[in-house]
C-alpha positions as CSV (number, residue, x, y, z in Angstrom):
1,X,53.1,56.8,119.7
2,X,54.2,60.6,120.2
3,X,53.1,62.4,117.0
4,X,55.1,64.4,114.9
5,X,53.1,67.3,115.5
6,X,53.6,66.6,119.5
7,X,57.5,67.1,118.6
8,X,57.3,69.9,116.6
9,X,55.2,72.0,118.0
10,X,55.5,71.3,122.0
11,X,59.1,69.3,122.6
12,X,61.0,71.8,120.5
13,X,59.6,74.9,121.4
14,X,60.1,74.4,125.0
15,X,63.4,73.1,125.0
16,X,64.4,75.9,122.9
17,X,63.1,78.2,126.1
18,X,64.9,76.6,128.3
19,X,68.3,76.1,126.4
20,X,67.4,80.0,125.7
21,X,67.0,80.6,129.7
22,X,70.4,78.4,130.3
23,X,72.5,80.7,127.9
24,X,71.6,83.8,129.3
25,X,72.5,82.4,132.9
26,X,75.9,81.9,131.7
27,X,76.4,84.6,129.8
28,X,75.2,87.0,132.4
29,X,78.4,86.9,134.3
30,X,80.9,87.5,131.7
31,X,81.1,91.7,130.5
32,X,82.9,90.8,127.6
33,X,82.8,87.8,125.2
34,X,84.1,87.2,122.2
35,X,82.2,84.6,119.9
36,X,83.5,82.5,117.5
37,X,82.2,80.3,114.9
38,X,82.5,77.0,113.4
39,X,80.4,75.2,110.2
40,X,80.5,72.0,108.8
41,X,78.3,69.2,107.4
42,X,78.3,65.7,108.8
43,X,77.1,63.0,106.2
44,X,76.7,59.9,108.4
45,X,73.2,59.4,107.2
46,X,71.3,59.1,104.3
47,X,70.8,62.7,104.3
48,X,73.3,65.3,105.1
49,X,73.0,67.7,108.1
50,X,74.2,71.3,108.4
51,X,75.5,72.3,112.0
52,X,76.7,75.6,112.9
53,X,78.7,76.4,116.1
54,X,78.8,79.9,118.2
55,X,81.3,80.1,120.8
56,X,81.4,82.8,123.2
57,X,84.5,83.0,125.5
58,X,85.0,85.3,129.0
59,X,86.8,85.8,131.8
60,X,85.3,85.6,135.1
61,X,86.3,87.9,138.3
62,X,88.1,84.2,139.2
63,X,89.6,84.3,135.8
64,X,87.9,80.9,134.8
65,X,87.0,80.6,131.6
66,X,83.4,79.6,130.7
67,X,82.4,78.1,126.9
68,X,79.0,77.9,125.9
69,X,78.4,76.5,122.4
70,X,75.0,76.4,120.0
71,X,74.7,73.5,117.8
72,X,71.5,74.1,115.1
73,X,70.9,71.0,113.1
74,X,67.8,72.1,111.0
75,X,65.2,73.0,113.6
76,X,66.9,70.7,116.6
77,X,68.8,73.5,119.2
78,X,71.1,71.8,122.1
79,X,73.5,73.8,124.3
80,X,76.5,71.7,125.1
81,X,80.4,72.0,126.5
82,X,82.8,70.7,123.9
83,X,85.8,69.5,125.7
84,X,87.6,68.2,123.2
85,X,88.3,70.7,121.4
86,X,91.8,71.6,122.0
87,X,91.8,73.1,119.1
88,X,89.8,76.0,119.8
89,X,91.4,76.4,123.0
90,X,95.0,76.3,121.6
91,X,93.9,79.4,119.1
92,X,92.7,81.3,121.9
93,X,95.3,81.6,124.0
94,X,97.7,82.4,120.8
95,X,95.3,85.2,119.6
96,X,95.9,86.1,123.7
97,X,99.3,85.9,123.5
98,X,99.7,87.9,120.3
99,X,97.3,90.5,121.3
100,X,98.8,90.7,125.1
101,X,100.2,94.6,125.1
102,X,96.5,95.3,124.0
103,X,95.1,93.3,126.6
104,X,96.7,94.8,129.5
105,X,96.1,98.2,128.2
106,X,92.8,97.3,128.1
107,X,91.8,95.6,131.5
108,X,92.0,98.2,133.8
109,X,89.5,100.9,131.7
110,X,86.7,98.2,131.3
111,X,84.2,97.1,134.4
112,X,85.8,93.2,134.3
113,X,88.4,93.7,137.6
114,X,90.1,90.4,136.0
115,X,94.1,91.0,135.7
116,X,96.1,88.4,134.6
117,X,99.5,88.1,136.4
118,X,102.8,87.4,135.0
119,X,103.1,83.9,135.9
120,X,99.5,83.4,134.0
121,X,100.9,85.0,130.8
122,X,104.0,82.6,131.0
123,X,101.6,79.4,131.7
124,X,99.4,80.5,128.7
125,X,102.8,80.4,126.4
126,X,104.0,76.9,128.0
127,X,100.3,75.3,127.0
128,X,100.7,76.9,123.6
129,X,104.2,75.7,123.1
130,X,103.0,72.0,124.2
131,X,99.4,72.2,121.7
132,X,101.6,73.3,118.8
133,X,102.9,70.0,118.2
134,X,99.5,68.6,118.6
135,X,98.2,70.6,116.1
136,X,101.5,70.3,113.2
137,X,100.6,66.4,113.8
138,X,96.8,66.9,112.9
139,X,97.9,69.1,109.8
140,X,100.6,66.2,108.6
141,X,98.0,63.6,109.0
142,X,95.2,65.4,107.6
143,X,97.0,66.2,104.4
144,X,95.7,64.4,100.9
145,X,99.3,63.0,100.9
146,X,99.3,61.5,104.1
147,X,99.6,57.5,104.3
148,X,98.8,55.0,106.7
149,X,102.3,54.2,107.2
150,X,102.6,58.1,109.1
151,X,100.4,56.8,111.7
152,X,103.3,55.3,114.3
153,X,106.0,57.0,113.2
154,X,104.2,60.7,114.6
155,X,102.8,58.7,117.6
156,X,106.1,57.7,118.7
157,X,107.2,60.9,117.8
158,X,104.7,63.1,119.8
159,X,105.3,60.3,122.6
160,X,108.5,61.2,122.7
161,X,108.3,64.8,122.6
162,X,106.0,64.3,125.3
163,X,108.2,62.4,127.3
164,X,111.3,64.4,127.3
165,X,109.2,67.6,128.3
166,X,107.7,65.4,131.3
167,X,111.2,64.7,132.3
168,X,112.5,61.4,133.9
169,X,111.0,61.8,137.2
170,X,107.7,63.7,137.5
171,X,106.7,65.2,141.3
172,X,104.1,66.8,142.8
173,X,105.6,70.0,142.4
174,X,106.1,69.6,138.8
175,X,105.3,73.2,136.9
176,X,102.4,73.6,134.3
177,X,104.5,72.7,131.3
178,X,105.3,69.2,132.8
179,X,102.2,68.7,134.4
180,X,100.5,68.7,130.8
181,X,103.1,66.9,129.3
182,X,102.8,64.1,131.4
183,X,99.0,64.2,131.6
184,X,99.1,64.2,127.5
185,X,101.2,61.7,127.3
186,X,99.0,59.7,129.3
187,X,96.1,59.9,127.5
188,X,98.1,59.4,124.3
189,X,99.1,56.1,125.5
190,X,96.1,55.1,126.7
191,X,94.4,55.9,123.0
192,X,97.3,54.1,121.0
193,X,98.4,52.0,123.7
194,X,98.0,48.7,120.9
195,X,98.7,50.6,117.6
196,X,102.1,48.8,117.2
197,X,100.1,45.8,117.3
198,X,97.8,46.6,114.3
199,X,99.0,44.4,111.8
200,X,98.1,46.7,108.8
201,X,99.6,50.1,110.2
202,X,103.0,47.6,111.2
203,X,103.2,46.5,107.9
204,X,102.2,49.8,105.8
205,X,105.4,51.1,108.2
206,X,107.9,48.2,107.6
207,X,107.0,48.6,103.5
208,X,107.4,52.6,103.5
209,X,111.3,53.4,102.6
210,X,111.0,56.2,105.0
211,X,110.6,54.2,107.9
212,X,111.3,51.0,107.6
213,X,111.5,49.3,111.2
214,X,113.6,51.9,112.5
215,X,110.6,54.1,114.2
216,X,109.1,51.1,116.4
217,X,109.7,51.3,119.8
218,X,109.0,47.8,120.6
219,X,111.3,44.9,120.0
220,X,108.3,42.6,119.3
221,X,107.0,44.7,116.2
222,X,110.0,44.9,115.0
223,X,110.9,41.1,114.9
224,X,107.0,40.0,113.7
225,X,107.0,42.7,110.9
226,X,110.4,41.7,109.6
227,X,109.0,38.2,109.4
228,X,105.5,39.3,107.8
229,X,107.5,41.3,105.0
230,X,110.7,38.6,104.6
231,X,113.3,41.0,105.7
232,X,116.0,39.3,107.6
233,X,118.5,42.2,107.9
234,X,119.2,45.8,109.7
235,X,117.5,49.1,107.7
């Protein structure tokens, strides 16, 4: 059996030289970063951890975007991409956008030769016009008044936001704003693809005088959750 002193004083030390050697790589390309940070405590165990997050974003000569976050937990350090946070992403490119004048001031005095064009300034506002409804929806639901009976009802609605920006027939030459629709709502019915069929979340729906059965968007939920709560007429 590995001892602890064998983890603690070997394993950690040189993975922490070699995550060490793997951020400077990355970071060796960009001229300018700008770091961000996150903190939080998870309490999935019987004792609670403390993480902290440093992001540092740049723009490469390719104007790619690279993202290399620290995670600390106690003495354990891990270097690792975090795709899903669209979060982070979505308040970039605002904090772009709002700061553009300055950025193009900027860009030719400083040794990056990155210049972003028009048409990347008016993809940038298109993905933060999409993300903004994303993010309303994670506000609603994470508020201390929020219900179960919100869940479909802001589904169906992003779905159908989502939908009318893809438009009714999507093409290969579809611009930015549709392609992300369509790829969104993709991936949102693919996640919820069955949440009409939770009993519990149809029900908490049907009972909420908000909603009622008017928000389902399939006949079948509507029918069986009239049935489970004894209603036998229209909302």
């Amino acid at each position: 059996m590995v001892s602890r002193f064998h983890i603690t004083e070997k394993v950690i030390p040189e993975m922490y030289q070699r995550v060490r050697a793997k951020v400077l790589e990355l970071l060796k390309d960009l001229p300018h970063i700008v770091i961000t940070t996150d903190i939080w405590t998870s309490d999935s165990s019987s004792q609670s951890n403390d993480f902290i997050s440093l992001t540092a974003h740049g723009i490469t000569a390719t104007l790619s975007t690279k993202v290399t976050v620290l995670k600390f937990c106690h003495s354990m350090d891990r270097t690792q991409d975090i795709s899903t946070r669209w979060d982070s992403t979505l308040q970039a490119l605002r904090r772009l956008l709002e700061q553009r004048v300055a950025v193009q001031a900027c860009l030719p005095r400083i040794t990056c030769k990155a210049e972003l064009t028009t048409e990347e300034w008016i993809m940038m506002e298109k993905v933060v016009n999409i993300l903004r409804y994303f993010e309303e929806a994670t506000k609603s639901i994470s508020k201390s008044t929020a219900t179960l009976s919100d869940a479909i009802p802001l589904i169906n609605s992003l779905r159908k936001l989502l939908e009318n920006m893809r438009g009714s027939s999507p093409r290969e030459e579809e611009n930015i704003s549709q392609k992300l629709a369509g790829d969104l709502l993709m991936a949102l019915n693919e996640r919820f693809e069955d949440l009409e069929n939770e009993e519990i979340y149809c029900l908490a729906t049907t009972l909420d005088p908000r909603y009622k059965t008017r928000i389902f968007q399939l006949h079948s939920t509507t029918s069986t959750a009239k049935a489970s709560c004894g209603v036998n007429h229209q909302p």
